[in-house]
Every structure is written in C-alpha cells, then in structure tokens.
C-alpha positions in Angstrom: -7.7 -31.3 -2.2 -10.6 -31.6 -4.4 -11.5 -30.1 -7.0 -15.4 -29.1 -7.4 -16.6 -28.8 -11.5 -20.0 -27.5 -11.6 -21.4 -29.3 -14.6 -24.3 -27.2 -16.5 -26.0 -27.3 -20.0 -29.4 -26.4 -21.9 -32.6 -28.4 -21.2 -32.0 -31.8 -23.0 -28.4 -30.8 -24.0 -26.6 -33.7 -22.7 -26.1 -33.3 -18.9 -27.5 -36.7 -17.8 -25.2 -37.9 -20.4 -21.8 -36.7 -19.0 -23.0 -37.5 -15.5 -23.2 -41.2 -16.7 -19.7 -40.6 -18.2 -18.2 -39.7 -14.7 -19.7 -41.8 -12.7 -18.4 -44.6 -14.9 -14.7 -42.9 -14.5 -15.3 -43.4 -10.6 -15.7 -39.8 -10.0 -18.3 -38.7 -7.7 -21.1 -36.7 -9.2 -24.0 -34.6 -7.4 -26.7 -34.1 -9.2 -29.2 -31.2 -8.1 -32.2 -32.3 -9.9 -32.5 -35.4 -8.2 -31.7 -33.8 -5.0 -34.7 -31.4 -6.2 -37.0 -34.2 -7.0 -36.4 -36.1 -3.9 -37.3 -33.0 -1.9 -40.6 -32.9 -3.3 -41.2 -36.7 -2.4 -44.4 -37.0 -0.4 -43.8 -35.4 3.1 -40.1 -33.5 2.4 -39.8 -29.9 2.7 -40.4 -29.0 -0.8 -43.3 -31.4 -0.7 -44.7 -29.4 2.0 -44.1 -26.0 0.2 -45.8 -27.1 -2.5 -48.8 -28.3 -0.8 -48.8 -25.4 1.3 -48.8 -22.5 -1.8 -49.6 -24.3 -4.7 -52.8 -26.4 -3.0 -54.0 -29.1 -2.8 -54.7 -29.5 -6.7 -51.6 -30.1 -7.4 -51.2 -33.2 -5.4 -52.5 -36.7 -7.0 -54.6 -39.1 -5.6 -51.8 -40.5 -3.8 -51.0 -37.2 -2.6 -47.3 -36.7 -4.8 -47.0 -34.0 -6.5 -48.7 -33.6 -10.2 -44.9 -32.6 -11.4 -46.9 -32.5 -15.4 -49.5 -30.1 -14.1 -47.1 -28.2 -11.6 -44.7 -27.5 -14.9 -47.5 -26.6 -17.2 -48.4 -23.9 -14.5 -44.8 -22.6 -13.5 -43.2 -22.8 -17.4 -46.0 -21.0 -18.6 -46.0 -18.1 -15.9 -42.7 -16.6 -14.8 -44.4 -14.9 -12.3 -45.2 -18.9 -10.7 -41.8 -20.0 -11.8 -40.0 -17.6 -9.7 -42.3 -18.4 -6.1 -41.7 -21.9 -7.0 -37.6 -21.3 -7.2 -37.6 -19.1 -3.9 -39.6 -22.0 -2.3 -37.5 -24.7 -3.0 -34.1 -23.2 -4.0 -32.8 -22.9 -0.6 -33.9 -26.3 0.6 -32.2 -27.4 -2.6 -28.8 -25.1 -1.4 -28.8 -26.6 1.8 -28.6 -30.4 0.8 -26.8 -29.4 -1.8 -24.0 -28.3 0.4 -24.1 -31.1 2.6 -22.9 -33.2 -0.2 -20.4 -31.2 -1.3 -18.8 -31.1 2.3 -19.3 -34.9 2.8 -17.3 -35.1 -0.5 -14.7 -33.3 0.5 -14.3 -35.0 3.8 -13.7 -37.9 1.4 -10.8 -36.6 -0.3 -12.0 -37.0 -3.9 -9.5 -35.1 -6.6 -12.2 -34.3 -8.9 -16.3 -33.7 -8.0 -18.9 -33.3 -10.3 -21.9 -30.9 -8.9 -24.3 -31.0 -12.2 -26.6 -27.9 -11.3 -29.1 -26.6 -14.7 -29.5 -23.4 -13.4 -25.5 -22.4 -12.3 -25.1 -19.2 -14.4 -29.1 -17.7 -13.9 -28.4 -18.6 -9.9 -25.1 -16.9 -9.4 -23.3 -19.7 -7.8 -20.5 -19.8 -10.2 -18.2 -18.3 -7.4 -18.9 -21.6 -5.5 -16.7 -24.0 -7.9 -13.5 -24.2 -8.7 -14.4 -24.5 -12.0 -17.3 -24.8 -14.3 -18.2 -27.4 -17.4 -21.0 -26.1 -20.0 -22.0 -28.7 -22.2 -23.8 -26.9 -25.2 -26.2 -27.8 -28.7 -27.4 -25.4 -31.2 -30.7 -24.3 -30.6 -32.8 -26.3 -32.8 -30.7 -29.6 -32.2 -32.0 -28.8 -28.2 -35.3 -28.3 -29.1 -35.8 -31.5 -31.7 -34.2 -33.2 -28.6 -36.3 -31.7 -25.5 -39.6 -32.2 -27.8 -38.6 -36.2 -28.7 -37.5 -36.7 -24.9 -40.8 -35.3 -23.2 -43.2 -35.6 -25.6 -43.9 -32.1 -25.6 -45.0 -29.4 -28.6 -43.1 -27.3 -30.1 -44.3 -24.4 -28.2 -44.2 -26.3 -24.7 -40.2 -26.9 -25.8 -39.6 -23.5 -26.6 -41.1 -22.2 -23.6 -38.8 -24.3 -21.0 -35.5 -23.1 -23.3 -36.7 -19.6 -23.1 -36.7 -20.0 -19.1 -33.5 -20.4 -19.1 -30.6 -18.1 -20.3 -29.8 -18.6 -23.6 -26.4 -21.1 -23.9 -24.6 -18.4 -26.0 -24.6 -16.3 -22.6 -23.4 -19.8 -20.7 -20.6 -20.2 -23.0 -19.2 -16.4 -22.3 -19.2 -17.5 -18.7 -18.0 -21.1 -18.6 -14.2 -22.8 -18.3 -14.6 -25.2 -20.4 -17.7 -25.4 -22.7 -17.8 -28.9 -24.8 -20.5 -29.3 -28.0 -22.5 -32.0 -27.4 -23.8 -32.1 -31.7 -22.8 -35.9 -32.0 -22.9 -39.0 -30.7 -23.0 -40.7 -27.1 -19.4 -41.9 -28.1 -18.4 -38.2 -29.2 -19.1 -36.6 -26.2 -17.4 -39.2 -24.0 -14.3 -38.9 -26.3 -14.6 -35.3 -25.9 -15.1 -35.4 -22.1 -11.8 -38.1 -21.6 -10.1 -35.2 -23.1 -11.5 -32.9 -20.7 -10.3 -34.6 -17.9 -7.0 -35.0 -19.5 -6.8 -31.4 -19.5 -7.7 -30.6 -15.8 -5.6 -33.2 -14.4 -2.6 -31.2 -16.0 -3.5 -28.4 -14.9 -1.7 -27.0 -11.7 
C-alpha cells in the first residue's frame, strides 16, 4: 500500500529543497506547482482561463502568459487572487489526482504530493499524512526577497497570502525547521523517513 505525505511549507521555506531530497531517495514526488505552471503553458486549460478573464494583456508577444505581471496583479488584490484560484484550482485537482492514482497503481510505499497551499485548501483529509517544512518569519522573507528579486513589501505581501506557518505547524504530522543548511535539512529529513517507515 502506499503511503501518500502531502509535503507543504512557506513561500521560499525549503520545499523545492526536500523534493530534491526525495527524489534522490528514489521516492516519487508530485509537485503541484509544476503541474500548475504546465497548465498555463500556451494553449492548456489554464492558459485558456487566463486568456479568457484576465485578457489579452496579460499574454506576451509570444502569447505565454506575463506570469511577473499576472502576480503583480493577483498578490496585490485578494479579490484577483481568489478568481485566479477558482479558475485554475480545479484544473490543478484533476491532474493532480491523476498522478496520485497512477502512483498508486505503481505500488510505491511512500509518495510525496508537495502542494503550497494544503492547509488554506482543505485537502489535508486527502493524505495519509502531512510534512510542514517551516523558517521563522524573517529567515522566509530575507530568502523569498534574495530568490525573486523582489522588495521587501512585494515579499511580505506573497507571505501574508498565505496562512501564517505558526497555524501550519498546529495542523501538520510532522513539521521539520528548515533554519540551516542544505545538509541539515536532508539530515533532518533521513530521519523523517526513518520515523515513518517504523511506523505501523
């Protein structure tokens, strides 16, 4: 039987970072993000979304989505953040799924589904378990600001969109600090996996 881990974290808290880790251990890791920006590749369903309630402004020359002006607009507007989710989160859901099933079929003893928004979209119920990986506040934001190149306010406003990581950790099974470095983490996530495989 396997065992599905939905992997969450903060913006820029180290989730790209595990999923590295696992796929190095041979386990098989979804990620929803990619699945998300492959969706919005010219032509796919979230492309056409877009496209179709955004406008055409949004699309460059080459008519791919602006994703820099597209996040300017939706992380500074809720209001756009939230038509944008209900656009694409179901399209998102249903490959999402997919995976997962083809996984399964597989016979894999551990999968990693690595989904950012877990907790704020409910879907905790889907997993067997679920794997925060969690910084202090102003470690994420030094991080998200060096990684994108964004201001401090255009950090801040992409952590406030999601819920706050002291509110993941209350819902998680396992929640590892990610503080340190590269090496910690993975020394932290071996252990991790230690743990589940004793686990009945």
């Amino acid at each position: 039987m396997t065992l599905v881990l939905g992997l969450t974290g903060g913006i820029a808290s180290g989730k790209s970072t595990a999923d590295r880790f696992f796929s190095r251990q041979g386990i098989p890791v979804i990620d929803s993000d990619q699945i998300a920006h492959d969706l919005l590749n010219v032509g796919q369903p979230s492309w056409q979304q877009v496209k179709k309630h955004f406008g055409k402004e949004f699309l460059n020359v080459d008519q791919t989505v602006n994703r820099k002006k597209l996040g300017e607009l939706v992380f500074s507007d809720p209001k756009q953040l939230q038509v944008l989710n209900e656009l694409t989160h179901p399209l998102i859901d249903r490959e999402l799924a997919a995976e997962i099933k083809m996984q399964r079929q597989k016979r894999a003893s551990l999968l990693i589904v690595d989904i950012p928004l877990l907790f704020e979209a409910g879907m905790s119920a889907q997993f067997d378990a679920t794997l925060l990986i969690t910084v202090p506040q102003s470690v994420q934001l030094a991080r998200l600001m060096a990684r994108n190149g964004l201001t401090k306010e255009e950090a801040q406003a992409r952590i406030a969109s999601q819920m706050p990581l002291s509110a993941k950790e209350e819902l998680a099974t396992y929640v590892v600090v990610n503080t340190g470095t590269i090496k910690e983490l993975e020394a932290k996530l071996t252990q991790l996996l230690k743990q589940i495989k004793k686990e009945p």
